[in-house]
Biopython code that builds the backbone (N, CA, C, O; Angstrom):
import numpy as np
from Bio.PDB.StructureBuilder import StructureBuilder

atoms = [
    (1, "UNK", "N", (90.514, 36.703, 68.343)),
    (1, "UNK", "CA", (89.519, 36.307, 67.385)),
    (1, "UNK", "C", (88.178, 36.308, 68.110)),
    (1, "UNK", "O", (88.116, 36.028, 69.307)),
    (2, "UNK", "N", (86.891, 36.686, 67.239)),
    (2, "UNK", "CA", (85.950, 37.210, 67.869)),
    (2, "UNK", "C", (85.036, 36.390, 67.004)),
    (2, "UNK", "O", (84.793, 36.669, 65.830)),
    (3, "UNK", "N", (84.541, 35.354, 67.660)),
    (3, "UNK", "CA", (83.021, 34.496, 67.227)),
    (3, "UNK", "C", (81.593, 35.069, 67.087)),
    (3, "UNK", "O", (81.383, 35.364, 68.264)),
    (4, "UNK", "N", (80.701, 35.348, 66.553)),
    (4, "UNK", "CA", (79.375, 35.798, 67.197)),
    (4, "UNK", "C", (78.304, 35.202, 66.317)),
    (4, "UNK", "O", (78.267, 35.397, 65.102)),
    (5, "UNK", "N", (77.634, 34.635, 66.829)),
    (5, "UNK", "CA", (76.614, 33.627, 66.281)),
    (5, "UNK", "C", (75.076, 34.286, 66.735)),
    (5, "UNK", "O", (74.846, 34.609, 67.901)),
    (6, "UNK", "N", (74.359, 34.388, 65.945)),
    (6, "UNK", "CA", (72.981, 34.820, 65.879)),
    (6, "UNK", "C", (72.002, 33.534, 65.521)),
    (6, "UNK", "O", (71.962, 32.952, 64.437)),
    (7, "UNK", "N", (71.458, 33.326, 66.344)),
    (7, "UNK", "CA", (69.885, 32.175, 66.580)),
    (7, "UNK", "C", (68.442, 32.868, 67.033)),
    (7, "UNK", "O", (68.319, 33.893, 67.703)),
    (8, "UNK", "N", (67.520, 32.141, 66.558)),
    (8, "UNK", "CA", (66.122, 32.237, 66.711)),
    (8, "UNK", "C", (66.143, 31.282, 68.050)),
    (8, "UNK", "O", (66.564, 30.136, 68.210)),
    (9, "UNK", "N", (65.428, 32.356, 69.078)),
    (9, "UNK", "CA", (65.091, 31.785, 70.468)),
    (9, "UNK", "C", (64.902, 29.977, 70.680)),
    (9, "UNK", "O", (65.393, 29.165, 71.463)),
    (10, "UNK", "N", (63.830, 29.881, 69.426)),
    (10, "UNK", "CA", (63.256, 28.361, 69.813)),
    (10, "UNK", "C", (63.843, 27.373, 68.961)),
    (10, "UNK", "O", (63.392, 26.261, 68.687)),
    (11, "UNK", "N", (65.294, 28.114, 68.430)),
    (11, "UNK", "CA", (66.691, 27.210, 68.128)),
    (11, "UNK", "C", (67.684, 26.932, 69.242)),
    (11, "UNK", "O", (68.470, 26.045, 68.910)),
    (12, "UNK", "N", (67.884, 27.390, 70.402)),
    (12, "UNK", "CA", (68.466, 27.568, 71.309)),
    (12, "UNK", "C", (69.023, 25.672, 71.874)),
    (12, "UNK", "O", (70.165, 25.261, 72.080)),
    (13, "UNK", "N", (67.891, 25.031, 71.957)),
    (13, "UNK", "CA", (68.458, 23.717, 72.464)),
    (13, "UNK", "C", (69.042, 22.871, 71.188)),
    (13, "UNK", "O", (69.775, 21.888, 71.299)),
    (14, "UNK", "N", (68.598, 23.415, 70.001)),
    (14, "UNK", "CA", (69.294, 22.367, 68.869)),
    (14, "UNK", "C", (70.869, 23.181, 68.667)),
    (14, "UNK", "O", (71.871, 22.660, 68.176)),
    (15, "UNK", "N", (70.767, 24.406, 69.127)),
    (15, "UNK", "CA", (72.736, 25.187, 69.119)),
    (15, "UNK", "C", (73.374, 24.027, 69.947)),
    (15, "UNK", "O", (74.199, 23.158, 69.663)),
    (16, "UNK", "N", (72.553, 24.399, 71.284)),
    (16, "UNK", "CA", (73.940, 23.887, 72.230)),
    (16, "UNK", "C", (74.030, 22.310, 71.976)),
    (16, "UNK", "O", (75.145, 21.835, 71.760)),
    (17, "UNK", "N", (72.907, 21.475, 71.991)),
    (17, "UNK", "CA", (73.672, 19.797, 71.355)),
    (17, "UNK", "C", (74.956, 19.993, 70.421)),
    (17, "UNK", "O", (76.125, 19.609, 70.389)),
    (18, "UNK", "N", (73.909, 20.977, 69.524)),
    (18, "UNK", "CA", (75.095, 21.167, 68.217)),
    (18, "UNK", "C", (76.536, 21.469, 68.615)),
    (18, "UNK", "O", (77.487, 20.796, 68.218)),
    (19, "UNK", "N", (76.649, 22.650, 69.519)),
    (19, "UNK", "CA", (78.021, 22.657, 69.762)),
    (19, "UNK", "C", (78.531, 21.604, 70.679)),
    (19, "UNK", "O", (79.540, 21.054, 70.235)),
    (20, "UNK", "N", (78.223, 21.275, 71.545)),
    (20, "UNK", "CA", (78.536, 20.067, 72.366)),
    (20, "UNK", "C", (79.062, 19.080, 71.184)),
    (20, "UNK", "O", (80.257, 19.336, 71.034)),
    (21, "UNK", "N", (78.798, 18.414, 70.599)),
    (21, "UNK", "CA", (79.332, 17.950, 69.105)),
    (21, "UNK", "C", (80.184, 18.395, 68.034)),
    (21, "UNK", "O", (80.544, 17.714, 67.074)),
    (22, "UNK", "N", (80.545, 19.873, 68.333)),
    (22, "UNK", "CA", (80.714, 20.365, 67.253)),
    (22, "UNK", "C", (82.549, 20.294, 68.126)),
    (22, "UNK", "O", (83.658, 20.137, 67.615)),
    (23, "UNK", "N", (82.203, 20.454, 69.313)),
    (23, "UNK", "CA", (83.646, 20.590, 70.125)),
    (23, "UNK", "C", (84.375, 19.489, 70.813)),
    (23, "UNK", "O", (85.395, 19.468, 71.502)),
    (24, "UNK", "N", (83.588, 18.640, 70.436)),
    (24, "UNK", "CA", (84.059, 16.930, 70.419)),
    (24, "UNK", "C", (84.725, 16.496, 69.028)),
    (24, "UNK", "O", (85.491, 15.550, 68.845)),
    (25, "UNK", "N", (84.288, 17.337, 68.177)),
    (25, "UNK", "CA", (84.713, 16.835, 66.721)),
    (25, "UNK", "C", (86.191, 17.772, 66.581)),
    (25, "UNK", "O", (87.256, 17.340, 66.138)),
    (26, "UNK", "N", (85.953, 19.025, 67.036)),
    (26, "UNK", "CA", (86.853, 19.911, 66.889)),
    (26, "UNK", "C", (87.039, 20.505, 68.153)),
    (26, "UNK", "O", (86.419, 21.525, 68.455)),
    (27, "UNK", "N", (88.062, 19.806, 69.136)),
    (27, "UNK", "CA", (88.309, 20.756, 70.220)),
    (27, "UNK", "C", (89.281, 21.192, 70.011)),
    (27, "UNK", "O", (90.111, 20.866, 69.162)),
    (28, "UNK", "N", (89.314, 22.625, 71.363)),
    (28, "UNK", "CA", (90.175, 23.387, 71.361)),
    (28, "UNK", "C", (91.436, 23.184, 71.084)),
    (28, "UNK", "O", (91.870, 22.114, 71.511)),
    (29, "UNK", "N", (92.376, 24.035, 70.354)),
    (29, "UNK", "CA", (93.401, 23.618, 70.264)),
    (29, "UNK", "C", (94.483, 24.370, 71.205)),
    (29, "UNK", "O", (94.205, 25.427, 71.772)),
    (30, "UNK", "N", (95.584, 23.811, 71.305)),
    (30, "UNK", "CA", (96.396, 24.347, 72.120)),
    (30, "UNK", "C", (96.724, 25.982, 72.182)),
    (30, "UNK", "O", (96.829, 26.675, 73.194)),
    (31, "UNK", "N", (96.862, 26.409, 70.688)),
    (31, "UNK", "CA", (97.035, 27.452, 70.573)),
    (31, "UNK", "C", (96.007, 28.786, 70.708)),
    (31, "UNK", "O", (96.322, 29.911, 70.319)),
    (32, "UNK", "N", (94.627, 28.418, 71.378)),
    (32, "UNK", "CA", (93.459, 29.250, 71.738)),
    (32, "UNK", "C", (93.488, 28.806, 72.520)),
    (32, "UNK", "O", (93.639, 27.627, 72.837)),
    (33, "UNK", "N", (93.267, 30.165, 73.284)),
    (33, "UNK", "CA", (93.048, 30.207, 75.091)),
    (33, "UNK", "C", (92.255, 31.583, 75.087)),
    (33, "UNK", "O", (92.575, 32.761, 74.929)),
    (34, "UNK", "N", (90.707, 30.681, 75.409)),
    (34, "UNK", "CA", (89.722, 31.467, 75.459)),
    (34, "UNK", "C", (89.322, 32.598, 76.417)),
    (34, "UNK", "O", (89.159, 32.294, 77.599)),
    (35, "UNK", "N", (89.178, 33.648, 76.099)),
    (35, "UNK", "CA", (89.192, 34.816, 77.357)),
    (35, "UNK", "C", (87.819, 35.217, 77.480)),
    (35, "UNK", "O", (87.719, 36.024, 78.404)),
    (36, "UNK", "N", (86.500, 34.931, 76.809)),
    (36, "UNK", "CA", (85.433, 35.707, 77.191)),
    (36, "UNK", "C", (84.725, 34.757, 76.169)),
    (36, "UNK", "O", (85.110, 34.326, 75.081)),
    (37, "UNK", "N", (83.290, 34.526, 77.037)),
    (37, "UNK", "CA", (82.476, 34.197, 76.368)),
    (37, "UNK", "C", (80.625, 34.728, 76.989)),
    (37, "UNK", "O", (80.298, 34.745, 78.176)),
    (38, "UNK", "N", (79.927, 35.009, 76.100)),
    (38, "UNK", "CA", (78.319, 35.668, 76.550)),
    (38, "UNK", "C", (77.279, 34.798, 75.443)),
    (38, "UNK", "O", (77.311, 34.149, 74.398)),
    (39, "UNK", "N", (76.654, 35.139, 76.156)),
    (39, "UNK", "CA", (75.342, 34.929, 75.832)),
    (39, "UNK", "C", (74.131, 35.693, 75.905)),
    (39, "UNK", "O", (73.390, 35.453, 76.858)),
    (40, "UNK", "N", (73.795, 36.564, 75.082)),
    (40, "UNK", "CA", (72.499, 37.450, 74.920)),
    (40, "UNK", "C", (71.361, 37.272, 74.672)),
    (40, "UNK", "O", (71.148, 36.823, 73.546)),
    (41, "UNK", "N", (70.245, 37.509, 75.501)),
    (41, "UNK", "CA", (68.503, 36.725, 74.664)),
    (41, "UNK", "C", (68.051, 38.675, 74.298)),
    (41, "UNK", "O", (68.333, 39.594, 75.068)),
    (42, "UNK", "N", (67.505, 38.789, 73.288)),
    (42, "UNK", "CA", (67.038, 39.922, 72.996)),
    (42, "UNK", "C", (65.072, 39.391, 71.551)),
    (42, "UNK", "O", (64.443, 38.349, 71.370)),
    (43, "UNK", "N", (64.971, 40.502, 71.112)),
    (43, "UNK", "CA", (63.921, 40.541, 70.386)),
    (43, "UNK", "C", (64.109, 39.691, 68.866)),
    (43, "UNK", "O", (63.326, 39.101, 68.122)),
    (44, "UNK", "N", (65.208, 39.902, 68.851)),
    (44, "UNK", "CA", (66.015, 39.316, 67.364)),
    (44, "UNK", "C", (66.450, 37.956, 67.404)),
    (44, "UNK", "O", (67.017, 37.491, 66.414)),
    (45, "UNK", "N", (66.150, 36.868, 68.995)),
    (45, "UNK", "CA", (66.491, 35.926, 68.976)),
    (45, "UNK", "C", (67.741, 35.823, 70.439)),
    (45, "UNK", "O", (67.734, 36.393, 71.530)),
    (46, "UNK", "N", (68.684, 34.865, 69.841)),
    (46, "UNK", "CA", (69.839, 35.006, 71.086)),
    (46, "UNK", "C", (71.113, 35.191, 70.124)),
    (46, "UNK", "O", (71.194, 34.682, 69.006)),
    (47, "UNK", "N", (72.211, 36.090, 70.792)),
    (47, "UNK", "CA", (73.184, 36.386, 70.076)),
    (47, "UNK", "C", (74.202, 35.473, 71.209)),
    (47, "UNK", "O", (74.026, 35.269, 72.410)),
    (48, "UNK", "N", (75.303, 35.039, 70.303)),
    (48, "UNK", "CA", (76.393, 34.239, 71.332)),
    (48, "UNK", "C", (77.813, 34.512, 70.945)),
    (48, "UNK", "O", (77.943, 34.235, 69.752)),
    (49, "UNK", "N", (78.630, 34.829, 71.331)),
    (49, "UNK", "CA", (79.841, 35.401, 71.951)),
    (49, "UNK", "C", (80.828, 34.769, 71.942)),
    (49, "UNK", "O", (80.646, 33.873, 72.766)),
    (50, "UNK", "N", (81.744, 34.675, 71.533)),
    (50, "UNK", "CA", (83.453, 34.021, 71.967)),
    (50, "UNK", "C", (84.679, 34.906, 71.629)),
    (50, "UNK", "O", (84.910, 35.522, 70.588)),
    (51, "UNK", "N", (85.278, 34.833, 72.567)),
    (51, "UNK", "CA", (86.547, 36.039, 72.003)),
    (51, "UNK", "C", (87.681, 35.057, 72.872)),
    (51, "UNK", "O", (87.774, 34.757, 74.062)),
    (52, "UNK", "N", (88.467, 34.728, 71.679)),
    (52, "UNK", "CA", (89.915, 33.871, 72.295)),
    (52, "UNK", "C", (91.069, 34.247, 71.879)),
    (52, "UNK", "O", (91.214, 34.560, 70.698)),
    (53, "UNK", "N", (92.184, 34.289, 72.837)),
    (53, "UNK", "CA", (93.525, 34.641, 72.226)),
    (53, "UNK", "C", (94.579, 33.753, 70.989)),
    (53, "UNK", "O", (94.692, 32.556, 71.251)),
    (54, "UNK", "N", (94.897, 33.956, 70.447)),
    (54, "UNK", "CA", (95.205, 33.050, 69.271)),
    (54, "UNK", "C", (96.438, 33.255, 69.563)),
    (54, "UNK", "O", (96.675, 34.430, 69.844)),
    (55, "UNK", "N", (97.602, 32.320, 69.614)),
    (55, "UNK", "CA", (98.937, 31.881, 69.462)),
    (55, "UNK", "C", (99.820, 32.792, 68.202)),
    (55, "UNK", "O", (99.645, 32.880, 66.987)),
    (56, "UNK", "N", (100.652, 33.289, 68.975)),
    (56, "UNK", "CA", (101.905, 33.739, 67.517)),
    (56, "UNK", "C", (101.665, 32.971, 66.025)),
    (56, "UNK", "O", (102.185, 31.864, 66.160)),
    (57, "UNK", "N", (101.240, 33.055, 65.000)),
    (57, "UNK", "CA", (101.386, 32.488, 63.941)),
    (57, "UNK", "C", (100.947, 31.234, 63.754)),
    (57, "UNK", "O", (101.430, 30.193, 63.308)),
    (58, "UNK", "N", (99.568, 31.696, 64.350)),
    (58, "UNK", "CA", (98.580, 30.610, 64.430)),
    (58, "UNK", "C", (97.249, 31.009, 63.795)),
    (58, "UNK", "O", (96.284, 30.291, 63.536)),
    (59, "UNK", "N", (97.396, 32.144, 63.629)),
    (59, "UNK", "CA", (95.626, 33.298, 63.476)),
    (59, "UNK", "C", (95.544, 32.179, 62.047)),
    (59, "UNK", "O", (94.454, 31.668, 62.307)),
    (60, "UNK", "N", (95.947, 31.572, 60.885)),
    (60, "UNK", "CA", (95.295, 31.110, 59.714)),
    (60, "UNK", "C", (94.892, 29.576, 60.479)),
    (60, "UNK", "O", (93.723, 29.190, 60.510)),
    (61, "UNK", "N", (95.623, 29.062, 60.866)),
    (61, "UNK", "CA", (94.925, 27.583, 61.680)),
    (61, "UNK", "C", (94.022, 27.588, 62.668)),
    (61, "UNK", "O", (93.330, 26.633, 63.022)),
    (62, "UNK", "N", (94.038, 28.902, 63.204)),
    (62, "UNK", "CA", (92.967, 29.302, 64.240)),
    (62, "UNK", "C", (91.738, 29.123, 63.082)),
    (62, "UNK", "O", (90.944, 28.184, 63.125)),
    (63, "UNK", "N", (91.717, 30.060, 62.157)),
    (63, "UNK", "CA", (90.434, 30.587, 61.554)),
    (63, "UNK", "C", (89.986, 29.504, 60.518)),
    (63, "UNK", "O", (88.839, 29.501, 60.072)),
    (64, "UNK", "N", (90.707, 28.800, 60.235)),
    (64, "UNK", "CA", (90.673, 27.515, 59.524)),
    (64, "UNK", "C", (89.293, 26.677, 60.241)),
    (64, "UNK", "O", (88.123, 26.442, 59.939)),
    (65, "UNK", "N", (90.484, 26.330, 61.667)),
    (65, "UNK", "CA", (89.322, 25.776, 62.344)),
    (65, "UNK", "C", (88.195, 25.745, 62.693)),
    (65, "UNK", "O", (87.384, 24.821, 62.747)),
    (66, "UNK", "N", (88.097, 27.428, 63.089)),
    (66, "UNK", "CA", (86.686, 27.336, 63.384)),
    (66, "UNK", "C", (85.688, 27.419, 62.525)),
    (66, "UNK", "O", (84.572, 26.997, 62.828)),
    (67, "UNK", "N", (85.999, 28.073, 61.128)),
    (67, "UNK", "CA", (85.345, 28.661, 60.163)),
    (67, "UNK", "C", (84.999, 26.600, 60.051)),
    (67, "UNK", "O", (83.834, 26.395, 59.708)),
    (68, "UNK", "N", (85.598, 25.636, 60.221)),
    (68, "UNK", "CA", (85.080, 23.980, 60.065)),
    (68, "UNK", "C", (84.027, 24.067, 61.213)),
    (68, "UNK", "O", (82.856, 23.786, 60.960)),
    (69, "UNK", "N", (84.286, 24.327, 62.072)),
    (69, "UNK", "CA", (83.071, 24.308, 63.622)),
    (69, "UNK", "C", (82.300, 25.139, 63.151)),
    (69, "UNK", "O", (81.239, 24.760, 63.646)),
    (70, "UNK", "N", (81.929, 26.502, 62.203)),
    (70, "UNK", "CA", (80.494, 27.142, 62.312)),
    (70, "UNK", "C", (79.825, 26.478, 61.158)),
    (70, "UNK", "O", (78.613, 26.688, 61.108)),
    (71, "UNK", "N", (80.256, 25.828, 60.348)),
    (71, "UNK", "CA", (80.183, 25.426, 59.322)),
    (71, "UNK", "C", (79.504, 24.313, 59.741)),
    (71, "UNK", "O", (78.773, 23.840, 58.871)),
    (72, "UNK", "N", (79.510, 23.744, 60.793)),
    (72, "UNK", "CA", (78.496, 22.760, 61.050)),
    (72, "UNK", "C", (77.117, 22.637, 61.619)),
    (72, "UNK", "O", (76.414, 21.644, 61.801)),
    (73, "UNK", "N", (76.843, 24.372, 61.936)),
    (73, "UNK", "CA", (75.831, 24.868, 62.135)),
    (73, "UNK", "C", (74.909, 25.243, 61.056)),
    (73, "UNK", "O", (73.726, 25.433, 61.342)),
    (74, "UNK", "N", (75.433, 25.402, 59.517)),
    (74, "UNK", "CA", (74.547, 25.725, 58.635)),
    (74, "UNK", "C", (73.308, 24.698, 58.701)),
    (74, "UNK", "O", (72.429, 24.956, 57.879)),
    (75, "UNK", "N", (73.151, 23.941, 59.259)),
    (75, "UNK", "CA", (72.382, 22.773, 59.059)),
    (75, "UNK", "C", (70.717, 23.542, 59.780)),
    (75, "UNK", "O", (69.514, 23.362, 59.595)),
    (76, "UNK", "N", (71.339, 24.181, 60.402)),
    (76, "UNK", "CA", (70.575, 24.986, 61.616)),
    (76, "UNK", "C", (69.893, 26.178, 61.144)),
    (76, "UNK", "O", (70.420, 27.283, 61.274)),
    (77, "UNK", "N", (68.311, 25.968, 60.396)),
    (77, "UNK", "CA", (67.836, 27.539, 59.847)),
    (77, "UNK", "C", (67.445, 28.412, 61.134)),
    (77, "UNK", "O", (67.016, 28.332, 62.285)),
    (78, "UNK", "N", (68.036, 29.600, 59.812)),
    (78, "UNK", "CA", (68.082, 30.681, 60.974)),
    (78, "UNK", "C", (69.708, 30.927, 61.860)),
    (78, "UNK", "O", (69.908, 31.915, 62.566)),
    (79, "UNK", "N", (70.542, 30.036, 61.681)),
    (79, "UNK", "CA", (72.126, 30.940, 62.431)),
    (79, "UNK", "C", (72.597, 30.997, 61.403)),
    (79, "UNK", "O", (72.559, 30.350, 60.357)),
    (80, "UNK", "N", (73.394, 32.442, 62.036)),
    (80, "UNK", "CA", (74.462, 32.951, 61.155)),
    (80, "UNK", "C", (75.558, 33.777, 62.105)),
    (80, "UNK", "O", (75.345, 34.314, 63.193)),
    (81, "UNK", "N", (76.878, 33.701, 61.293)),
    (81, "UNK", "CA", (77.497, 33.758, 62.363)),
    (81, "UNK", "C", (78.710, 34.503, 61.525)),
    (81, "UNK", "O", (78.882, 34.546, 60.306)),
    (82, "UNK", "N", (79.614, 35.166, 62.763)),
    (82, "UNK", "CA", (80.837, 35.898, 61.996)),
    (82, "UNK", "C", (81.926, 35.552, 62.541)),
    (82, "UNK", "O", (81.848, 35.016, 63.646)),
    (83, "UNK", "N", (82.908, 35.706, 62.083)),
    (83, "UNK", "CA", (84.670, 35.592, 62.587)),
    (83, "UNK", "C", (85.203, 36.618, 62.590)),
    (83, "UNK", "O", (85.440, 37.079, 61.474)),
    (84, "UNK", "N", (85.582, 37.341, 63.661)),
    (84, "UNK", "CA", (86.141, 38.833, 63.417)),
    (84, "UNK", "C", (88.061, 38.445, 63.793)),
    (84, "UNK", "O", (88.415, 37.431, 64.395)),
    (85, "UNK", "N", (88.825, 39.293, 63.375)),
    (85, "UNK", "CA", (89.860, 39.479, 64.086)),
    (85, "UNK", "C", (89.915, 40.781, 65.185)),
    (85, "UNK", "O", (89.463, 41.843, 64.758)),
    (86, "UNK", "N", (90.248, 40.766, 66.060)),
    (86, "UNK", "CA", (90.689, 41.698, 67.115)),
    (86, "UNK", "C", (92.130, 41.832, 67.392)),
    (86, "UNK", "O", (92.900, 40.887, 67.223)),
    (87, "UNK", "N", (92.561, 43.147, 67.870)),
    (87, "UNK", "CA", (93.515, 43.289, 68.783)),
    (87, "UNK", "C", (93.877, 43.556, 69.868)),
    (87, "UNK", "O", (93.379, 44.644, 70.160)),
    (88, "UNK", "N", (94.646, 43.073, 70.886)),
    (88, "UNK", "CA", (94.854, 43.288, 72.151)),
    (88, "UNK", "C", (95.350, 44.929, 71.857)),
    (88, "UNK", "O", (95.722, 45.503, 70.833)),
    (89, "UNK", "N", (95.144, 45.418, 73.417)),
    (89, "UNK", "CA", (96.026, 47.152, 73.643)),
    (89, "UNK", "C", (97.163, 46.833, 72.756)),
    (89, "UNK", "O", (97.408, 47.301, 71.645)),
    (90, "UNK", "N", (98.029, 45.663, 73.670)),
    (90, "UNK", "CA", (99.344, 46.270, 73.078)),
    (90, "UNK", "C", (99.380, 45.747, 71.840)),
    (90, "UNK", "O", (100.514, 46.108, 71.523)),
    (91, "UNK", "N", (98.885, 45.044, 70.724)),
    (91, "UNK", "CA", (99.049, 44.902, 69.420)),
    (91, "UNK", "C", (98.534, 46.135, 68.568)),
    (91, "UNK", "O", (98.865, 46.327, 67.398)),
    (92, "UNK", "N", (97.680, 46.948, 69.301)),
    (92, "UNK", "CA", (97.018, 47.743, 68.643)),
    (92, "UNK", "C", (98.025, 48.981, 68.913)),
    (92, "UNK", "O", (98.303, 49.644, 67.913)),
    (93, "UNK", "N", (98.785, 49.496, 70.521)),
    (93, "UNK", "CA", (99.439, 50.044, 70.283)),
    (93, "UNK", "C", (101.079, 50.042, 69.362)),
    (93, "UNK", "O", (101.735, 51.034, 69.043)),
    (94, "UNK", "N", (101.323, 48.946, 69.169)),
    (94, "UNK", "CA", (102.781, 48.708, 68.980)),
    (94, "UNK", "C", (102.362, 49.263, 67.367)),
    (94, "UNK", "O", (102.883, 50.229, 66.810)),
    (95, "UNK", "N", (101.375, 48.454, 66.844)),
    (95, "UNK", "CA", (101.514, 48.681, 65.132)),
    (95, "UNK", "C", (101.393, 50.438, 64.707)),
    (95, "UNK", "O", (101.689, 50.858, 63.589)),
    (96, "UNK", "N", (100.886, 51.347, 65.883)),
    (96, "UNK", "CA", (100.524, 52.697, 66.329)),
    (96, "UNK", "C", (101.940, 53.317, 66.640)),
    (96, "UNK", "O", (102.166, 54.505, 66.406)),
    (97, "UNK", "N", (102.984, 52.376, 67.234)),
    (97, "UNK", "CA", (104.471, 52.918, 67.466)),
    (97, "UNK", "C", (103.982, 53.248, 68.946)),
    (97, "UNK", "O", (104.600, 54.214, 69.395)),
    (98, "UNK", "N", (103.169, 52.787, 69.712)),
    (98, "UNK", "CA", (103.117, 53.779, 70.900)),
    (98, "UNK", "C", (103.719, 52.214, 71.828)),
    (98, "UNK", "O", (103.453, 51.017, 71.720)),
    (99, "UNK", "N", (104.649, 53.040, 72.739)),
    (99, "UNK", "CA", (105.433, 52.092, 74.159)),
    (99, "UNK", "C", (104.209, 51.962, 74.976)),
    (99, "UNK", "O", (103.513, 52.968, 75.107)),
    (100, "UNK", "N", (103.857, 50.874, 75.534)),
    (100, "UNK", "CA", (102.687, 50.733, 76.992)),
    (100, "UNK", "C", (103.372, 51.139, 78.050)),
    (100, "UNK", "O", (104.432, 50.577, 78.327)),
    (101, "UNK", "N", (102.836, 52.278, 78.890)),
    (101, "UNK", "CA", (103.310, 52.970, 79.806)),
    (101, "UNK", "C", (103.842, 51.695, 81.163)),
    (101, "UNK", "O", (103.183, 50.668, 81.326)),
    (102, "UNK", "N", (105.018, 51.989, 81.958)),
    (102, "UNK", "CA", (105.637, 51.259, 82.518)),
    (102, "UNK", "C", (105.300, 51.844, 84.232)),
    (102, "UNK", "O", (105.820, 51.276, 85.192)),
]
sb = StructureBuilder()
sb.init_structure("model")
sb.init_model(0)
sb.init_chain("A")
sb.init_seg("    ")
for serial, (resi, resn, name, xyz) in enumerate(atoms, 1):
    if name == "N":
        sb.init_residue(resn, " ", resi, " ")
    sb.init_atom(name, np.array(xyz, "f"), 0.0, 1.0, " ", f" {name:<3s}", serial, name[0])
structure = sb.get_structure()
């Protein structure tokens, strides 16, 4: 699962309180185990990043959740933000029929 949140530069210190709060209210759960996270400053503001592995038959409680954690950012003009799903190689190869070379 793939987070990406878009802010106006001179929103930057009211995000991170915000999330600092936002992950006290809603921390991680067992079943996300986060693999990558960035942070981008560009012309358009700052773009921000999360990509975590989600648990076997967890992806609707995963997205549940967080879709409650961005949701506490609307408060915040100016972010907006997306929830993508992703797939690992081998999920992407298996549903493809292809074996991962041994």
């Amino acid at each position: 699962m793939m987070i990406t949140m878009r802010c106006p530069s001179y929103k930057t210190a009211e995000v991170s309180k915000k999330y600092f709060e936002v992950m006290k209210k809603y921390p991680a759960a067992s079943f996300e185990k986060a693999l990558a996270s960035a942070v981008k400053h560009d012309e358009k503001g700052v773009l921000i990043i999360g990509i975590a592995e989600i648990g076997k038959g967890k992806y609707e409680e995963a997205y549940n959740l967080n879709y409650k954690r961005m949701i506490e950012f609307h408060s915040i003009e100016g972010c907006e933000y997306k929830i993508e799903t992703l797939l690992s190689f081998e999920e992407s190869w298996a549903l493809r029929g292809i074996a991962p070379p041994k």
